[in-house]
N, C-alpha and C positions, 0 to 999 in steps of 0.2 A: 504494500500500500504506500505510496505515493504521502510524503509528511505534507499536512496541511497547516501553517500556522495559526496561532489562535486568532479567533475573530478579534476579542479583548486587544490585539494589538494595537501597540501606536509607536509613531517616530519620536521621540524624544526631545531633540535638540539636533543644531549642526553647531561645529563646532570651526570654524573657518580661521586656515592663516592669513592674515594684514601683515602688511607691510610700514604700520606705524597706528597706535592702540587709538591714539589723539583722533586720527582722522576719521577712524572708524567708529569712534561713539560720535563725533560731530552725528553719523548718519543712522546707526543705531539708534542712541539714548535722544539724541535732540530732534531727529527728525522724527524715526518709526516711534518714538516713545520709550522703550526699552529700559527696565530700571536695572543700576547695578546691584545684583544680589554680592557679589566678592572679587576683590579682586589677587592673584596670586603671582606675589611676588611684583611687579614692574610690569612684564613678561604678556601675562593674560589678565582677561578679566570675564567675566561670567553675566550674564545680561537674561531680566525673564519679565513676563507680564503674570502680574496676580499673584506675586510671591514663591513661585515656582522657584526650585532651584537653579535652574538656568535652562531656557528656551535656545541661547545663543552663548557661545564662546568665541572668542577672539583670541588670538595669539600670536608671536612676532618668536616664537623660541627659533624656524626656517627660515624666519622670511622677511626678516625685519629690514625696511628700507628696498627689499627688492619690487622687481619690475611686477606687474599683472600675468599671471597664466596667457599664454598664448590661445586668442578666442578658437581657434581651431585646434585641441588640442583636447586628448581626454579630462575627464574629470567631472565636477560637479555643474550640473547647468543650472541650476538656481536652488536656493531654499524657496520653502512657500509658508507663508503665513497665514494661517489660518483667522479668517473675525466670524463672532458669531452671526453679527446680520449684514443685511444691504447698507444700513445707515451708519454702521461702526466703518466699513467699507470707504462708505464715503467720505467721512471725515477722517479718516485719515489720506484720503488722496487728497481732501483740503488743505491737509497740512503739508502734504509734499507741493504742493503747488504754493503753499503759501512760504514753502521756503528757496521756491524757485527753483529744485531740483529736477532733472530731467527725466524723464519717464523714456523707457524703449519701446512699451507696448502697450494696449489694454486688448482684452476679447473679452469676449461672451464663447465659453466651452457648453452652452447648453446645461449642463450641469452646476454651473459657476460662473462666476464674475472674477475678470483675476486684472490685475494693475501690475504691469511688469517695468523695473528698473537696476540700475547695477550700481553696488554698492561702491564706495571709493579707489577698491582694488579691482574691479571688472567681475568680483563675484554678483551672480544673475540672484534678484530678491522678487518671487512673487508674492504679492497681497491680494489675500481672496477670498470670498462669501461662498460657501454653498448652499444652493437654490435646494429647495424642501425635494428629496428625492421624487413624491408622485409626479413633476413638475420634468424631471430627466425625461429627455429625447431617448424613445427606446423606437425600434421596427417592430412588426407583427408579430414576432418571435419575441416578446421582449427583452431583447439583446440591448446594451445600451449601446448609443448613437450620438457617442461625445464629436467638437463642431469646434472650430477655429472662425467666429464670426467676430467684426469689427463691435466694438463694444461703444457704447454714447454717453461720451464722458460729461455732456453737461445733463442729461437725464438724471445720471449716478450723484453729480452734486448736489440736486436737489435735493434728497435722500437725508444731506449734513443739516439742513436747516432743520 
């Protein structure tokens, strides 16, 4: 039999190297919100929402001062951030907007609403709502029927008021 993991699962945290701790909470802790739960040593520090021990890690022990991952090159393509609703969603892309940060992408997955950008070192960060499952794009066969569609970022703003 073929191992199944438990459903109960979940991803944890990522725990990402930077290239300087400074710059990286500029965009963690002051943009995304991110508070610091510890920091260790100089070196790392440890970053969660809601008192979690840490949703996000930082570290400089490889990489300190070095250049970005080559975008064509294996490795990690983004963290994603999970919010509980459409409006938690939106206001935080108020807040990236209102701190002038750039965005690479948004869509609508059918399934999700996701706000796509890259963090100081060219690590990729999604932020994104999941839509009430009976609401998922399935076919006749109820397979799901996830979707790469342009998503209407001033619809979504609404959402922050």
């Amino acid at each position: 039999m073929k191992y199944k993991i438990p459903d109960s699962t979940r991803i944890g945290h990522s725990h990402l190297k930077v290239s300087d701790i400074g710059k990286a909470l500029a965009f963690y802790q002051d943009i995304l919100g991110f508070e610091i739960t510890q920091w260790y040593g100089n070196s790392a520090v440890f970053l969660s929402a809601g008192g979690y021990h840490h949703h996000i890690g930082l570290n400089t022990w490889y990489s300190k001062g070095a250049a970005p991952a080559p975008r064509n090159s294996c490795g990690l393509f983004h963290t994603a951030i999970l919010y509980s609703t459409r409006k938690e969603l939106a206001i935080a892309l108020k807040q990236i907007l209102r701190a002038n940060y750039p965005l690479t992408g948004a869509s609508d997955h059918g399934v999700s609403e996701a706000i796509y950008l890259d963090d100081p070192d060219g690590n990729g960060v999604e932020i994104y709502w999941d839509k009430p499952q009976n609401k998922w794009p399935r076919d006749s066969a109820g397979n799901l029927m996830m979707v790469t569609e342009a998503l209407d970022l001033e619809e979504l703003l609404k959402e922050a008021d």
